[in-house]
N, CA, C and O atoms as a GROMACS GRO file, in nm:
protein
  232
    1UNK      N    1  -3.904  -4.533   0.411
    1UNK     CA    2  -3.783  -4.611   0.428
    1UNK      C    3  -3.664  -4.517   0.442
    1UNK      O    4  -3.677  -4.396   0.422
    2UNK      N    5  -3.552  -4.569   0.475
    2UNK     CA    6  -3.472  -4.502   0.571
    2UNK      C    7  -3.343  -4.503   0.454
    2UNK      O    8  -3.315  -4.599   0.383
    3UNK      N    9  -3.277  -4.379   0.456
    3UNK     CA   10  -3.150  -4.376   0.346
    3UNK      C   11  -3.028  -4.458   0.408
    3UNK      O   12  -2.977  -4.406   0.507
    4UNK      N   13  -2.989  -4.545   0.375
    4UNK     CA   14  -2.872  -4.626   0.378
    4UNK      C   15  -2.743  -4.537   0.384
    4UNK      O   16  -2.698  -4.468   0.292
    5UNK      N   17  -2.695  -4.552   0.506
    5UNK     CA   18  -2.568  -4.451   0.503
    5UNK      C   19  -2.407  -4.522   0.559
    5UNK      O   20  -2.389  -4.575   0.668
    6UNK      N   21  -2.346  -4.513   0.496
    6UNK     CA   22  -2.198  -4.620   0.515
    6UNK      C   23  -2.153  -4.542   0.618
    6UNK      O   24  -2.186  -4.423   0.607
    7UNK      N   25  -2.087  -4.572   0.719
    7UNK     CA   26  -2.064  -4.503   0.839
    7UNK      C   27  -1.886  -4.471   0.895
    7UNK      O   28  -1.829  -4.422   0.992
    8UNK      N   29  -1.847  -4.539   0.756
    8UNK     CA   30  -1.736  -4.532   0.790
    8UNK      C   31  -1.712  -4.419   0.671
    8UNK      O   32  -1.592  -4.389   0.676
    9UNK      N   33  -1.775  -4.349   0.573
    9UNK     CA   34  -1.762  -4.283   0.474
    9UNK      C   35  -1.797  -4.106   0.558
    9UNK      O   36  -1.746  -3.995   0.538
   10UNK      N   37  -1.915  -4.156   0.661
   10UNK     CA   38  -1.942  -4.068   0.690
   10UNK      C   39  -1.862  -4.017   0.787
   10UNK      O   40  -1.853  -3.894   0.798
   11UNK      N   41  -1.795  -4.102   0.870
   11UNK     CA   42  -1.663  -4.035   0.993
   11UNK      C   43  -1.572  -3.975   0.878
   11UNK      O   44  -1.576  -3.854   0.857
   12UNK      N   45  -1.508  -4.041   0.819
   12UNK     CA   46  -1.420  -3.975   0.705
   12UNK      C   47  -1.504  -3.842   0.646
   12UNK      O   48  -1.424  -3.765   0.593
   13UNK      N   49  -1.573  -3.817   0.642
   13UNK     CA   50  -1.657  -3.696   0.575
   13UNK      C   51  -1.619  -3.608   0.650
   13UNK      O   52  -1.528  -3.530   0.622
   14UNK      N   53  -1.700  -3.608   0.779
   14UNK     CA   54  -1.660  -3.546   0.950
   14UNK      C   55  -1.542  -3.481   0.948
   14UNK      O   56  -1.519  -3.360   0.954
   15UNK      N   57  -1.445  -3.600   0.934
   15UNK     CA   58  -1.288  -3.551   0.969
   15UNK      C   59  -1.241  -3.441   0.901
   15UNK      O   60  -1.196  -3.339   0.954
   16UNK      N   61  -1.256  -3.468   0.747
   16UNK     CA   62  -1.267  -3.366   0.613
   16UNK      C   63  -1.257  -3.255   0.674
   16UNK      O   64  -1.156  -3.189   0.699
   17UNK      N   65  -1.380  -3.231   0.699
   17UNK     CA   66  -1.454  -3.110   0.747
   17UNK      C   67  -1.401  -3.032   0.848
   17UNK      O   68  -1.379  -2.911   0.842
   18UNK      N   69  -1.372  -3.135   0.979
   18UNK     CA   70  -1.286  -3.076   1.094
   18UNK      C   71  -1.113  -3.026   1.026
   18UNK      O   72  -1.043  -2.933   1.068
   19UNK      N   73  -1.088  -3.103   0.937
   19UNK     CA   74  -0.960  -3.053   0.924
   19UNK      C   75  -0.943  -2.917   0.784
   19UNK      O   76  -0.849  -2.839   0.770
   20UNK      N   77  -1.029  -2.926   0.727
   20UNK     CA   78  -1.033  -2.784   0.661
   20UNK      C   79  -1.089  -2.690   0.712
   20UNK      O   80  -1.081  -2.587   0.646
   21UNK      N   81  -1.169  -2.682   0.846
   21UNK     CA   82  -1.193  -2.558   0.899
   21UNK      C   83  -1.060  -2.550   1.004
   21UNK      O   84  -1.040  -2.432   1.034
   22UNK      N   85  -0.988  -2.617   1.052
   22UNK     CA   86  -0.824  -2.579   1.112
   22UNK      C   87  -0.723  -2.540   1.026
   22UNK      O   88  -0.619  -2.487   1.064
   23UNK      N   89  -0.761  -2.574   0.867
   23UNK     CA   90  -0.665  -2.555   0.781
   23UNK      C   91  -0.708  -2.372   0.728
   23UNK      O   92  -0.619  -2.292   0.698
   24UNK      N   93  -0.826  -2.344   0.728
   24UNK     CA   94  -0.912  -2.216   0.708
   24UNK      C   95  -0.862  -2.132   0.832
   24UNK      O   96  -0.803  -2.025   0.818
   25UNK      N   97  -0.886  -2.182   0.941
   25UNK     CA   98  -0.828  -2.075   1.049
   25UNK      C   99  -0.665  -2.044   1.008
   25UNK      O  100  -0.622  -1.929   1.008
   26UNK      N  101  -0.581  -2.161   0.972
   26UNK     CA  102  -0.415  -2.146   0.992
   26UNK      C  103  -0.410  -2.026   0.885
   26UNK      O  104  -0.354  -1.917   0.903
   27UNK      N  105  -0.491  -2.072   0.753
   27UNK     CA  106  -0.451  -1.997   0.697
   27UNK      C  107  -0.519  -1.829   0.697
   27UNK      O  108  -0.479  -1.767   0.599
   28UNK      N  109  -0.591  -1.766   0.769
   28UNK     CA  110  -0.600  -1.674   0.803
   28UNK      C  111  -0.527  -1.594   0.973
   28UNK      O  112  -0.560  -1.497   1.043
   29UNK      N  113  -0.434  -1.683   0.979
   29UNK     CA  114  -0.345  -1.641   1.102
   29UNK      C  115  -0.204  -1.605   1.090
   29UNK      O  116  -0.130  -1.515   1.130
   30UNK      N  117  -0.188  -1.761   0.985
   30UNK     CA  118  -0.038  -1.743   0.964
   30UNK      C  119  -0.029  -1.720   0.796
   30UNK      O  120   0.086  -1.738   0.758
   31UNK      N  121  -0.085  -1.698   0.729
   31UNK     CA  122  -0.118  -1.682   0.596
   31UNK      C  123  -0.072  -1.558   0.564
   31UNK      O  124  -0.158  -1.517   0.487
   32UNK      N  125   0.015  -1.468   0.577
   32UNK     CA  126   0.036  -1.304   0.517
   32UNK      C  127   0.162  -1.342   0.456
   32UNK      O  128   0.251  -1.424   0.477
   33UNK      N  129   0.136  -1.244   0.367
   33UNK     CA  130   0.306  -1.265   0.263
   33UNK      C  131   0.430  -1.140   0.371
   33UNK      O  132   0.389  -1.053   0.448
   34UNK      N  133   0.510  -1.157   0.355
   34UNK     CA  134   0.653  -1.082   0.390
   34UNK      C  135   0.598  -0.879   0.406
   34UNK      O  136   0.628  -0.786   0.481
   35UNK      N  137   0.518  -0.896   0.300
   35UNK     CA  138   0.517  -0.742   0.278
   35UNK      C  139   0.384  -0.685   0.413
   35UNK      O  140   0.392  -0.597   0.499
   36UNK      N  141   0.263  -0.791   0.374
   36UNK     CA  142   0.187  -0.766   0.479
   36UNK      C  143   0.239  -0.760   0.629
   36UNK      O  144   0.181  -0.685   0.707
   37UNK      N  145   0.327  -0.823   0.663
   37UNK     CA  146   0.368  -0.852   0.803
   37UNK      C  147   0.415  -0.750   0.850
   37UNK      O  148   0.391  -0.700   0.960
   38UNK      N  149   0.522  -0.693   0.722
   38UNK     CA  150   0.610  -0.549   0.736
   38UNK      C  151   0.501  -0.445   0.736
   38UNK      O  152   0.522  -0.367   0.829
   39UNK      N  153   0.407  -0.417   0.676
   39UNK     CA  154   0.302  -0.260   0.689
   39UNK      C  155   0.261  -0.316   0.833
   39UNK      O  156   0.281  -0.234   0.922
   40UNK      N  157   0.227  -0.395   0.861
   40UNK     CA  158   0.131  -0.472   0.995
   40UNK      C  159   0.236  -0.404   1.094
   40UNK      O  160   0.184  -0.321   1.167
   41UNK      N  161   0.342  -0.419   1.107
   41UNK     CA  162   0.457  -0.392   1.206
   41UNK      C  163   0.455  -0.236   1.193
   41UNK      O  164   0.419  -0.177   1.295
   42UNK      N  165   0.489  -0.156   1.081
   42UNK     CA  166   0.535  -0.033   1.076
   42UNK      C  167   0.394   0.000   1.125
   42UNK      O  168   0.406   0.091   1.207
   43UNK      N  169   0.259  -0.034   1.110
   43UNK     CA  170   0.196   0.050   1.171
   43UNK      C  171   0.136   0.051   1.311
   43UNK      O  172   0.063   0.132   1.369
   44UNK      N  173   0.200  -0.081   1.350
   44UNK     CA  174   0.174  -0.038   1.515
   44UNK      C  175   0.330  -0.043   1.558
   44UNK      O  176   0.370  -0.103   1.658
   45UNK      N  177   0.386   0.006   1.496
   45UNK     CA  178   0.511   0.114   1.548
   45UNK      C  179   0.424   0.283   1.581
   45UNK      O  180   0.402   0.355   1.678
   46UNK      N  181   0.401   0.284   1.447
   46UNK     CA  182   0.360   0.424   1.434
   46UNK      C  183   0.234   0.472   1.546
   46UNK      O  184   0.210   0.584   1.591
   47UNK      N  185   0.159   0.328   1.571
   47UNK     CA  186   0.010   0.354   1.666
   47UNK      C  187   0.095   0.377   1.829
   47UNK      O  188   0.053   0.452   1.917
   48UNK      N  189   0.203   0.306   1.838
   48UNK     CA  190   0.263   0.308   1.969
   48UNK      C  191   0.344   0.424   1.972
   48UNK      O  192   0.366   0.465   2.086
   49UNK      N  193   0.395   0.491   1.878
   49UNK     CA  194   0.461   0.640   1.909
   49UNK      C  195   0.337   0.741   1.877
   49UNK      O  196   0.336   0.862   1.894
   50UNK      N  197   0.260   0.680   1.839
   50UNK     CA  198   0.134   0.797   1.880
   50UNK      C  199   0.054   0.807   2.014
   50UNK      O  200  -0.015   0.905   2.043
   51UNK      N  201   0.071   0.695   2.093
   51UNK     CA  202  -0.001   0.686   2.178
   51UNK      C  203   0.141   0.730   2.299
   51UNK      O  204   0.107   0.788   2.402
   52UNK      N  205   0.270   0.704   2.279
   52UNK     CA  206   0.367   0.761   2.383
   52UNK      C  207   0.371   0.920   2.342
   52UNK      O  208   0.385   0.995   2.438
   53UNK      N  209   0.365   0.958   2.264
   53UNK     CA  210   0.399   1.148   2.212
   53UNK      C  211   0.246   1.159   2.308
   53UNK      O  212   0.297   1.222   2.401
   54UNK      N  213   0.130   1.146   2.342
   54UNK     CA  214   0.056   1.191   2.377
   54UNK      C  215   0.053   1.164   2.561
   54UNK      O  216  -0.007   1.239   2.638
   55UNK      N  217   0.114   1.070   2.592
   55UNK     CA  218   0.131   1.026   2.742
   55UNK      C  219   0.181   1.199   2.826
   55UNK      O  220   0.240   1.291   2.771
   56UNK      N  221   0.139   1.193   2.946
   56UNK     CA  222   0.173   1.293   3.013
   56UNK      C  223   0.255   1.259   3.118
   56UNK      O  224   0.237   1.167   3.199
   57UNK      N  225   0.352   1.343   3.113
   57UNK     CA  226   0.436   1.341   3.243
   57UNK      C  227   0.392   1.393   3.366
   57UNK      O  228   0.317   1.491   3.371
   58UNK      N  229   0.444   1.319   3.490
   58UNK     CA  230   0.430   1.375   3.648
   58UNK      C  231   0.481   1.515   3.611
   58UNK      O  232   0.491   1.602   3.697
   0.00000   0.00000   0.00000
């Protein structure tokens, strides 16, 4: 015999699900505190004046 399943419990389940894995992505995108953002920046400052000091001129 077959498990009895409410179907409107189960779309609501679904949705759950879809919306905490968009809430899981946001928060690994837009999720950094003030300080992370600032090392994140200073160091591709620093990766981009490493990569222009090495460029060659005509």
């Amino acid at each position: 015999m077959a498990e009895i399943v409410n179907l409107r419990m189960a779309r609501k389940a679904a949705a759950r699900g879809k919306a905490e894995a968009a809430a899981s992505q946001n928060r690994a995108k837009f999720g950094r505190s003030k300080a992370e953002k600032a090392g994140a920046a200073l160091d591709n400052a620093r990766a981009e004046r490493r990569l222009d000091s090495a460029k060659r001129e005509d």
